[in-house]
N, C-alpha and C positions, 0 to 999 in steps of 0.2 A: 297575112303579112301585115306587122303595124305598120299605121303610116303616123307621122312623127310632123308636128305643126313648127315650125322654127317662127316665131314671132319677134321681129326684128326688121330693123330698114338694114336690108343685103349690101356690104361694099364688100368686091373684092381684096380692098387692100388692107382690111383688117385683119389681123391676126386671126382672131379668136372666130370669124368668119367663115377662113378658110379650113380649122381644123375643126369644127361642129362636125359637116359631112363625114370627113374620115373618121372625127371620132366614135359617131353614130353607123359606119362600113367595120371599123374594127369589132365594136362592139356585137354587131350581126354575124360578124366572123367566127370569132369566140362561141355564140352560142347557136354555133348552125342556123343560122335566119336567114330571112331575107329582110328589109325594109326600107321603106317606102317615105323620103320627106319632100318638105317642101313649105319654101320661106313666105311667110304674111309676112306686107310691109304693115307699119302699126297703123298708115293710112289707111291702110283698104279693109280693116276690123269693123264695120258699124255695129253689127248685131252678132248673138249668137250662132247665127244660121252659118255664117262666115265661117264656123270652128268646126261643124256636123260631119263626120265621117274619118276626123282625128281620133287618135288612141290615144297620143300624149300629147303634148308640150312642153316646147324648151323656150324660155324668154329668153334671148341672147346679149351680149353685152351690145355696146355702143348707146350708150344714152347720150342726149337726149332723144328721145326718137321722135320721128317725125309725129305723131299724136301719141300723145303719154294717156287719153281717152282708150286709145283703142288698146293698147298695152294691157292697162287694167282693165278692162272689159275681160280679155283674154283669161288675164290672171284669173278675174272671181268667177267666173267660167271655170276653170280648171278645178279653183277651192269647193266650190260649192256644186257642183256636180260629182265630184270624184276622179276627176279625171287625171292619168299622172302628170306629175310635173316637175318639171327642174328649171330652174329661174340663177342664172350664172353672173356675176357682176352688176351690171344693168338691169337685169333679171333680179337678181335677189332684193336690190335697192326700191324697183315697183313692186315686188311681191311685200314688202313693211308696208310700202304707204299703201294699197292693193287694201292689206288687212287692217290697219289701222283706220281708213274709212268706211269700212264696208261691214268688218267685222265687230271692230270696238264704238262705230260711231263719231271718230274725229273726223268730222267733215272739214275741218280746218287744216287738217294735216297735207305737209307738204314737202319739197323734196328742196331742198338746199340751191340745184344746180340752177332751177326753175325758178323760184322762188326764193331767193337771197334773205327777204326780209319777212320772213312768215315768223307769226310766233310761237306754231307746232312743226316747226323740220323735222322731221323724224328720221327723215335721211342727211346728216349734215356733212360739211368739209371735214375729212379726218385728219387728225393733231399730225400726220406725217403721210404725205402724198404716198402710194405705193403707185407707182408707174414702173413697169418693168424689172421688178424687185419678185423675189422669194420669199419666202420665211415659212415656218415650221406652223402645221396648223393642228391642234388636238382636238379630238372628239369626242363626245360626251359617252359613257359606259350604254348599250343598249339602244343607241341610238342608231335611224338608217345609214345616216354617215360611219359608224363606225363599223355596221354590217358590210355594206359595201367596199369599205376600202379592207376589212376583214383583219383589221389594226386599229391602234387606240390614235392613229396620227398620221402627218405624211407632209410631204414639203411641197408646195403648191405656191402657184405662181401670179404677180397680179397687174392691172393695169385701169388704177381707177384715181380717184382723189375723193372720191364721196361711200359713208357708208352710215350704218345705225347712230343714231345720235343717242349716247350715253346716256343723256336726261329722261328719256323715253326708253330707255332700252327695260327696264325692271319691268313696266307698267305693260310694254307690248309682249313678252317676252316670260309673262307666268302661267300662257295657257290658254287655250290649247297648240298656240303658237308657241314654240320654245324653243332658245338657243342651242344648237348641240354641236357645235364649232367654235374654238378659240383659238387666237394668235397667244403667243407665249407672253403680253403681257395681259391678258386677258379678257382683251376685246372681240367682241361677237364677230365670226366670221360665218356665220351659216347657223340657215334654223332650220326646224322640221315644224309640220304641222300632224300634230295629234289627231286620232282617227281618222284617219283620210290613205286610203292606199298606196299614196307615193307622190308625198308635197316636200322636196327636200328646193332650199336656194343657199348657193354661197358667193360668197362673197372673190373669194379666189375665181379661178380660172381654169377648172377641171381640163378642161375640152385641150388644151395647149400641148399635153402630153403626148395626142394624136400627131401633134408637127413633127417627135419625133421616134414613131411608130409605136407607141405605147397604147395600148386600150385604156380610155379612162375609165377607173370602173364605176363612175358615176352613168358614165354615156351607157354601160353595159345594164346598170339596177333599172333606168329609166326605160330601155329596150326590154328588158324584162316583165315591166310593170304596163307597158305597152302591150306585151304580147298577153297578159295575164288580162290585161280587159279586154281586149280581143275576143279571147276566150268566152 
């Protein structure tokens, strides 16, 4: 049975909170499973030993989180061992700066919400809040997103105000990190990581679908890719 790392400070009254579990029950549903999660606050991350006996990881939204250390820890944990992963709002915005420090080297890199006046934001304020908004998001030919959702697109939902900062976006974003989600004007919603069994983060809010009885089929690829390291 996978068992599934929710890495996140847990409030009840968030949304996207509540529907993780279900979406990750539906998803177990769908492929005859059973599994098994259970929420790290980002406090209580010090070391790797904290993550041992995980099959995957979901970074969850609500930033800022109580240690954005222990966050990415998680994350380059997941990247750099192989382990899967799905990084959702919150999630997707530390998986950039995640890689952007760790991977590319910008020790300077920083996140907007945290950091207002850095002069590597990799994650900045976007030109038009999305709090509680929709919109139309496409995916790239080939890509896990577009395997998964088993379409070149899909309507997805969000509640954030921070995401890829444009000036950075080319440079983080040519490999093996690469964008494979856009908004219809053609800003990065979601990337994948190259060679790695199942590093997908968006920007949306997959998991929301589950509030109302929908399998997200992201929750469904990640429970997969769970059960496949398992294996």
């Amino acid at each position: 049975m996978p068992r599934i790392a929710l890495v996140g400070d847990y409030d009840p009254a968030v949304p996207a909170h509540q529907a993780i579990p279900l979406a990750l029950q539906l998803a177990a549903k769908a492929e005859s499973m059973q599994v098994e999660m259970a929420w790290l606050a980002t406090d209580a991350i010090k070391d790797a030993a904290t993550l041992q006996g995980f099959d995957a990881i979901w970074c969850v939204p609500a930033s800022p989180y109580r240690s954005m250390n222990g966050a990415l820890l998680a994350i380059r944990h997941a990247r750099e061992h192989g382990l899967p992963f799905l990084g959702t709002c919150g999630g997707f915005q530390h998986a950039v700066l995640e890689y952007a420090r760790n991977a590319l080297g910008w020790t300077d890199a920083e996140h907007a919400e945290t950091a207002p006046d850095a002069a590597r934001a990799v994650i900045a304020p976007l030109a038009c809040a999305l709090v509680e908004t929709e919109g139309e998001v496409r995916f790239s030919a080939g890509s896990r997103l577009a395997a998964a959702y088993a379409q070149a697109g899909a309507q997805e939902g969000y509640r954030c105000r921070y995401g890829l900062n444009p000036a950075f976006a080319e440079a983080l974003t040519r490999g093996p990190l690469r964008a494979t989600a856009f908004d219809e004007e053609g800003e990065v919603r979601g990337v994948e990581l190259d060679h790695h069994p199942f590093f997908v983060a968006t920007l949306f809010q997959p998991e929301r679908a589950a509030l109302r009885g929908i399998c997200p089929p992201l929750a469904r690829a990640l429970l997969c890719a769970a059960s496949a390291n398992l294996a």
